[in-house]
C-alpha positions in Angstrom: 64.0 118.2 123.5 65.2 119.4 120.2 68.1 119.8 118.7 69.7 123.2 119.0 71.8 125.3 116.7 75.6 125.5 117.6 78.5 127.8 116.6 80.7 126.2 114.3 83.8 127.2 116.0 86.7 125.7 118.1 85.3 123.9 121.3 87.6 124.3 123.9 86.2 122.0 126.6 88.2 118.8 125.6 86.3 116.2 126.8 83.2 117.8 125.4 85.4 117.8 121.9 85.9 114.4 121.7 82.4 113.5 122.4 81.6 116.2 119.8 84.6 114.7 117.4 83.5 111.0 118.0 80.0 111.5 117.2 80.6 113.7 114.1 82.6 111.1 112.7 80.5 108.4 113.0 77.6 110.5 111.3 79.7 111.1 108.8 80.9 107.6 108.5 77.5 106.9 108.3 76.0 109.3 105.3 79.3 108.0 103.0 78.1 104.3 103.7 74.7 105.4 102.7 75.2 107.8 100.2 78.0 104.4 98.3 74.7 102.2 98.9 72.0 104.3 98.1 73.6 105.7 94.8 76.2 102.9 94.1 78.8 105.2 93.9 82.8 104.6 95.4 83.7 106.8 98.6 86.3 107.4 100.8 86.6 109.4 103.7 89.9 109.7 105.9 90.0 111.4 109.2 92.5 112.5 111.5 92.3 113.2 115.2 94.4 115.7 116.5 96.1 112.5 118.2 97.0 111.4 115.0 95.2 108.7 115.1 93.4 107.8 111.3 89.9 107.0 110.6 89.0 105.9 107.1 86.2 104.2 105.3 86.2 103.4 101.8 83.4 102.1 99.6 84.7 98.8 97.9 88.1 99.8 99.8 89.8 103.0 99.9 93.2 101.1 98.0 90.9 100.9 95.4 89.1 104.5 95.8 93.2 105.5 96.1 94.3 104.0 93.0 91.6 105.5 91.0 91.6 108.7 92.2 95.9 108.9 91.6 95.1 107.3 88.2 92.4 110.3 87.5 94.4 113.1 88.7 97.5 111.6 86.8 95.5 111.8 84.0 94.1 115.2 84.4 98.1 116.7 85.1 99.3 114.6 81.5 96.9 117.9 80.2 99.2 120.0 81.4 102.6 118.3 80.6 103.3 116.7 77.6 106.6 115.3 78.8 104.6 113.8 81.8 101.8 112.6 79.7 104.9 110.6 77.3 106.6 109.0 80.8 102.6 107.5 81.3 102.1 105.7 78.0 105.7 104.8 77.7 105.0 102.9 81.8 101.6 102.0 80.5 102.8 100.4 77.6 105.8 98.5 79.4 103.0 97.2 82.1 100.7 96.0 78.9 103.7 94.2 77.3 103.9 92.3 80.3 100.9 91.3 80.9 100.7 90.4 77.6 103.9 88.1 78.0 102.3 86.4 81.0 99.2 85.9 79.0 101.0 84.1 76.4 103.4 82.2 78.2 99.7 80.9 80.2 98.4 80.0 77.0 101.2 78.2 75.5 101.1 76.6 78.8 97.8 75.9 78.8 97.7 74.3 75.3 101.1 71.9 76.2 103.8 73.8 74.9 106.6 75.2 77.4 106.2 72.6 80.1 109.8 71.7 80.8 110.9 74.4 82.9 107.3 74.2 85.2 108.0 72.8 89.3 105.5 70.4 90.1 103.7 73.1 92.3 103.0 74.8 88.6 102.3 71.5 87.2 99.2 70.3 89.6 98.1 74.1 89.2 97.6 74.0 85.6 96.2 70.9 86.0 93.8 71.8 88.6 93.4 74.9 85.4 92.3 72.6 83.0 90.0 70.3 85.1 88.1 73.4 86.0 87.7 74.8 82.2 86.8 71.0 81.0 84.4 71.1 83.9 83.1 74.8 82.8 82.8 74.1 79.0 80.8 70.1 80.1 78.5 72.7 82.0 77.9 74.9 79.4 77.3 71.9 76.8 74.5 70.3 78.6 
């Protein structure tokens, strides 16, 4: 028995559309998980029943697919607005700054400097730092 063309319309038997609604979305469930595998590309796929309740996949993670896909249309509306586009690199520049404050404070860290306000949590954590990097850089030696 083959398969046979339907109507794409509304079906109004309801236990014959959540059969319909629970097959459909694992099919295309399925073609997103091959289509991120066989093309190694990111995907994300959200579904709502008309209970409300939320299906998703995402290919690594739909956060991820989420964040990117804010980050990309933020970018393509700074195009548009040249106020918006300033409010970006002005909170892009602020998130930079910090990061590179963490990144020295680490460092000064790292190399003994800044050491008296650390708890000893922080202390046996930048030790545990260090013996991994001497053990990284002995590895790379031999």
């Amino acid at each position: 028995m083959g398969k046979r063309k339907i109507a794409i319309e509304r079906i109004d038997d309801i236990p014959n559309r959540q059969v319909t609604f629970s097959k459909r979305r694992s099919g295309l469930v399925k073609k997103a998980r091959e289509l991120a595998i066989l093309c190694d590309v990111q995907v994300g796929v959200i579904v709502f029943s008309s209970t409300d309740k939320l299906y998703e996949y995402g290919s690594p993670s739909m956060k991820s697919i989420i964040e990117r896909y804010n980050k990309n249309t933020e970018e393509h509306h700074l195009v548009m607005n040249p106020a918006i586009e300033a409010k970006f690199w002005q909170r892009e520049a602020t998130v930079l700054r910090q990061e590179l404050q963490q990144l020295q404070e680490l460092h000064r860290q790292l190399t003994g400097e800044q050491l008296s306000g650390l708890g000893i949590n922080e202390v046996n954590n930048l030790e545990n730092q260090l013996e991994m990097s001497l053990k990284r850089v002995q590895i790379r030696k031999v």
